[in-house]
C-alpha positions in Angstrom: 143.0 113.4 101.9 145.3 112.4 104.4 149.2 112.4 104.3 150.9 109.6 104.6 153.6 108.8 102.4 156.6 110.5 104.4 159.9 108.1 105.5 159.6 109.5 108.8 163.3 109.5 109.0 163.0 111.5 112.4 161.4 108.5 114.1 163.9 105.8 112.8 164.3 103.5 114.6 161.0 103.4 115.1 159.7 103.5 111.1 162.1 101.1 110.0 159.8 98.6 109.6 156.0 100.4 110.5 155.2 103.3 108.7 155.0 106.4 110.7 150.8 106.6 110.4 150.7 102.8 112.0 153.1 104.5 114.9 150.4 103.8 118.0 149.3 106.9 120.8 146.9 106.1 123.1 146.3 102.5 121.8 145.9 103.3 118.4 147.4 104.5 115.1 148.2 107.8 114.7 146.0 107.4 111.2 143.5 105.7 113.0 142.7 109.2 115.2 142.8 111.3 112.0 140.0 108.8 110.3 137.5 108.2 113.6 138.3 112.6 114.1 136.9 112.5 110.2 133.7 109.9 110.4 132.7 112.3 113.0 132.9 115.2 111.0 130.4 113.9 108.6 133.1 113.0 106.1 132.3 109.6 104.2 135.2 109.2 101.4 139.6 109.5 102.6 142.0 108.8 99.9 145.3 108.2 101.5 148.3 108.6 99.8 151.6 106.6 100.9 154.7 105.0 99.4 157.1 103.9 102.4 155.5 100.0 103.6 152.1 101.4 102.3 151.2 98.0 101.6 150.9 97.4 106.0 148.8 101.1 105.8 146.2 99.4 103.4 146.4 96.1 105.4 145.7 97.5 108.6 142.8 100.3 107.1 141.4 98.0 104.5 138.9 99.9 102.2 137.8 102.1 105.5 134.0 100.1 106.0 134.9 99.6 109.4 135.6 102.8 110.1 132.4 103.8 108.2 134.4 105.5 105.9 135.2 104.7 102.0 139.0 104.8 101.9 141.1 104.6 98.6 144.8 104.7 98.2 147.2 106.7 95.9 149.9 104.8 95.7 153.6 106.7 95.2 156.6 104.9 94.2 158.5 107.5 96.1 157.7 110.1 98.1 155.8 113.3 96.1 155.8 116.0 99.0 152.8 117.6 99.8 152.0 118.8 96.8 153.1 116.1 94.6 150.9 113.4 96.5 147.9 115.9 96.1 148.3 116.2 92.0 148.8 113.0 91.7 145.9 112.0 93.7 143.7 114.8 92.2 141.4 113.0 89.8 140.3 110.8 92.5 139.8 114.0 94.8 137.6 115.8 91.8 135.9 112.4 90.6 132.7 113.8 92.2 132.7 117.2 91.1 133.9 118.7 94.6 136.1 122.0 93.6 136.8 121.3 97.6 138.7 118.9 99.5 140.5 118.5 102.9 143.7 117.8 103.4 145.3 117.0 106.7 148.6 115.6 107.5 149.2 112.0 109.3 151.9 113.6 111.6 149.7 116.0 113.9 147.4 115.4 116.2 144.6 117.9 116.6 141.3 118.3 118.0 140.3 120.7 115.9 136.5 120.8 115.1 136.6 120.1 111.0 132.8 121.0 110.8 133.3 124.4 110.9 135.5 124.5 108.2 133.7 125.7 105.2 135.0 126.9 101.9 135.8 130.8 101.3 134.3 132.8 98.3 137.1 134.9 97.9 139.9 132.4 98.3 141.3 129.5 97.1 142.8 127.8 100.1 141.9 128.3 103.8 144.4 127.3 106.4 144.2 126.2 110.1 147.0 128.2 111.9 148.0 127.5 115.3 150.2 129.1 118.1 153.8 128.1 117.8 155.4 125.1 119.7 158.8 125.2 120.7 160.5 123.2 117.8 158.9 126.4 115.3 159.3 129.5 117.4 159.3 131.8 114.7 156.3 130.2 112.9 155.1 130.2 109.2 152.4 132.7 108.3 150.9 135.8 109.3 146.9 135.9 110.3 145.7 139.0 109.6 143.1 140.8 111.4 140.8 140.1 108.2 141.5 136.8 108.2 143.9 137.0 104.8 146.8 134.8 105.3 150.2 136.4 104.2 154.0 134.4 103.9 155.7 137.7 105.2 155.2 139.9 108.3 154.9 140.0 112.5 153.9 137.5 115.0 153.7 134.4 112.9 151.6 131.6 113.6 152.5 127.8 112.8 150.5 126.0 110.1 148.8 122.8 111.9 149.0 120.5 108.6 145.0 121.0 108.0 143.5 123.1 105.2 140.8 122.8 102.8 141.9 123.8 99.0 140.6 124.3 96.0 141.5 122.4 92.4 142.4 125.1 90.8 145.7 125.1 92.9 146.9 121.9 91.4 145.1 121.5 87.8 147.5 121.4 85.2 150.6 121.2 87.2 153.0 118.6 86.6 153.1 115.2 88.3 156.3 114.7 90.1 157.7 116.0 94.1 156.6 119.5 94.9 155.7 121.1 97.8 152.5 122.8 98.5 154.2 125.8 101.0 155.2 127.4 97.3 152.2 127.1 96.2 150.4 128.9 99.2 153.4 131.3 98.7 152.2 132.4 95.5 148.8 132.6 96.2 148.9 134.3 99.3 150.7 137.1 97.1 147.4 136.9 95.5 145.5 137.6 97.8 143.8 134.1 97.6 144.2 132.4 101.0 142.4 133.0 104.3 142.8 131.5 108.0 141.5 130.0 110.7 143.2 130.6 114.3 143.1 126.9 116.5 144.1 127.3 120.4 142.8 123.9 121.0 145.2 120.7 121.3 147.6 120.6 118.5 150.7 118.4 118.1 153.1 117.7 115.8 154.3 114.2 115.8 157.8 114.4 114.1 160.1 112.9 116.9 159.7 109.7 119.1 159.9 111.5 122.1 156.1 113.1 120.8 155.3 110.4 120.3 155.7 109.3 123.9 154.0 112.1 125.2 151.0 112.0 123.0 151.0 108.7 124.2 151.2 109.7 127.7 148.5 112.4 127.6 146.0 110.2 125.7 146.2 107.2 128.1 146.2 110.0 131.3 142.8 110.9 129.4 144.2 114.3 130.2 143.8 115.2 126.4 146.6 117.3 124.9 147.3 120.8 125.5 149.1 123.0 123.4 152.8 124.2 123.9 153.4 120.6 125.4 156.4 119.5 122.9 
């Protein structure tokens, strides 16, 4: 699942009238990287969730056959947050039986290898963590030496916007806005989340002047390398 229902009020003017996924680096959408990084992961189905001018997201992606993908499209009147798009997109997320599922957000860019990510047996969410950039010094989560993940303690590390999680986080929660950092919260306190530490290429795309140096680095073909913000 990819992330894409946010205003993107930080980019205004820029996502007054294109939604912040159809925001172009390197000659192509932001959303567009995030699907061709996913076809070659082996991943075949994306259901995208979106609410501010989603209807330009699902005319520009269509039903994902050109990408060789199989996109679908939860649709949100208004934004849910993170965890609110997830519920309400769960029963097309579970429709084949997966207990797993990705989730990445449409604001980072990150060339993180996805086929190494493989689902825990004594967790229920496992998190891709990377080295904070200047706009989060102080970070979000603590990687153990273990690999647990825990809200509270030393040297933080900054959560990229990619996980894989389990249902179990999400059945039987209410539909309406929620975020998911709560939810981690409380099952970190459990115990029940493990990480993953990326020094590759990671950005966060919140601010046009990212944008414009994403852009940069992409067309320089110099990649992107971390701490660049």
């Amino acid at each position: 699942m990819i992330l894409a229902a946010g205003k993107g009020e930080r980019m205004r003017p820029l996502t007054l009238t294109t939604p912040k996924p159809l925001l172009e680096a390197g000659g192509k959408p932001l959303i567009v990287h995030h699907l061709e990084h996913l076809k070659h992961a082996g991943f075949e189905q994306v259901i995208i969730n979106h609410a501010w001018l989603g209807d330009q997201i699902e005319h520009a992606l269509g039903d994902g056959d050109r990408f060789g993908l199989r996109i679908e499209y939860s649709r949100e009147s208004s934004p849910l947050e993170t965890a609110g798009g997830i519920i309400q997109a769960l029963p097309m997320l579970v429709a084949g039986g997966d207990d797993w599922f990705l989730v990445i957000n449409g604001d980072i860019w990150c060339d993180f290898d996805l086929t190494s990510m493989t689902p825990p047996e004594d967790a229920d969410a496992l998190l891709i963590l990377t080295r904070n950039p200047d706009h989060n010094p102080d970070g979000d989560f603590q990687l153990c030496d273990n690999g647990r993940v825990v809200s509270e303690g030393g040297d933080k590390l900054t959560f990229s916007g990619i996980s894989l999680l389990h249902r179990c986080l999400f059945e039987g929660l209410p539909q309406g806005p929620r975020k998911l950092a709560p939810i981690l919260r409380t099952t970190m306190a459990e115990n029940r989340v493990r990480g993953v530490r990326h020094d590759g290429a990671w950005m966060d795309i919140g601010t046009p002047d990212r944008l414009r140096q994403l852009d940069n680095l992409l067309r320089a073909g110099s990649g992107v390398h971390h701490g660049s913000q």
